[in-house]
C-alpha positions in Angstrom: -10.2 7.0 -11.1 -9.4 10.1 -8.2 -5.9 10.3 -8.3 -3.9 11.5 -4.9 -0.3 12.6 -4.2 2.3 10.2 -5.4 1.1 7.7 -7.3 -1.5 6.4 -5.0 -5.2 6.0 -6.7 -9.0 5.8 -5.3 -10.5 2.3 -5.7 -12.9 2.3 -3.1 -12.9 4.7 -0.4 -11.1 2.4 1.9 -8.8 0.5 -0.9 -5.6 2.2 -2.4 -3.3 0.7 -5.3 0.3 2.1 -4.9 2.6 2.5 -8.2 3.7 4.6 -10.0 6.2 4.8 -12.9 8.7 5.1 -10.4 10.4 2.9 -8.3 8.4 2.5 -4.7 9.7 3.8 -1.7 10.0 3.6 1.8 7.9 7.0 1.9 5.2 5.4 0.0 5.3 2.3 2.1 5.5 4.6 5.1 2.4 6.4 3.9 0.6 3.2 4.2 1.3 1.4 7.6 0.3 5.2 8.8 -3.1 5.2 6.9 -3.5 1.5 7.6 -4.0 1.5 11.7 -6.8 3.6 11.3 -9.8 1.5 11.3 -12.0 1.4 8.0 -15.0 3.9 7.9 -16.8 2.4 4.8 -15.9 -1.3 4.3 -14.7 -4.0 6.5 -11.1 -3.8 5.2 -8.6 -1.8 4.1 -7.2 -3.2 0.5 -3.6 -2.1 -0.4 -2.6 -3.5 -3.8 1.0 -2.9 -4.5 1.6 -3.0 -8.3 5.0 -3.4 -9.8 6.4 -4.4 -6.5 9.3 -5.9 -7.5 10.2 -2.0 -8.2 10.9 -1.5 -4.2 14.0 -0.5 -3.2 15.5 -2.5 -0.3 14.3 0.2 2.5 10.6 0.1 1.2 11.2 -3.9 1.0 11.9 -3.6 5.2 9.5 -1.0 5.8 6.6 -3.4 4.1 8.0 -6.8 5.5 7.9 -4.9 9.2 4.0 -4.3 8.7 3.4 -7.6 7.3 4.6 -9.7 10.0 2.3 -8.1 12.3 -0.9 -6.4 9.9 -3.5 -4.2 11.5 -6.5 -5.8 12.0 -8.9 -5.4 8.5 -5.9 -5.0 6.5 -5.3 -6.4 3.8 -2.1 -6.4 0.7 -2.0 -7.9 -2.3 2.0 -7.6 -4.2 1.6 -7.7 -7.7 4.6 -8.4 -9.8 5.2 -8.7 -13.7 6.8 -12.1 -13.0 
């Protein structure tokens, strides 16, 4: 797996899992509602799967829940947690 700046790595061209051993921030999340208005180029969707999400900090929490209650069209995120 191609891995980019800051924790993000290459699923599929037009699918990104954020984590890191770090905790996520708004940066990262910022990164993402950026990337995720552009429309997809190979695929129908874009896939964002946060892992360890329970490891954002209460700006990235804001930052995510602001994209969520209005998602670009073909996007899609999938919060993973350890429990």
């Amino acid at each position: 797996m191609n891995t980019l700046k800051r924790g993000y790595s290459i699923v599929k061209k037009d699918s990104r899992v954020v984590s890191d051993i770090r905790d996520i921030k708004v940066d990262d999340i910022r990164a993402v509602s950026k990337e995720a208005y552009v429309l997809p180029t190979d695929c129908d969707h874009h896939i964002y799967i946060l892992r360890d999400s329970d490891r954002m900090n209460s700006f990235a929490q804001n930052a995510l829940l602001k994209i969520m209650e209005e998602p670009p069209q073909n996007t899609m995120f999938l919060l993973l947690s350890p429990s």
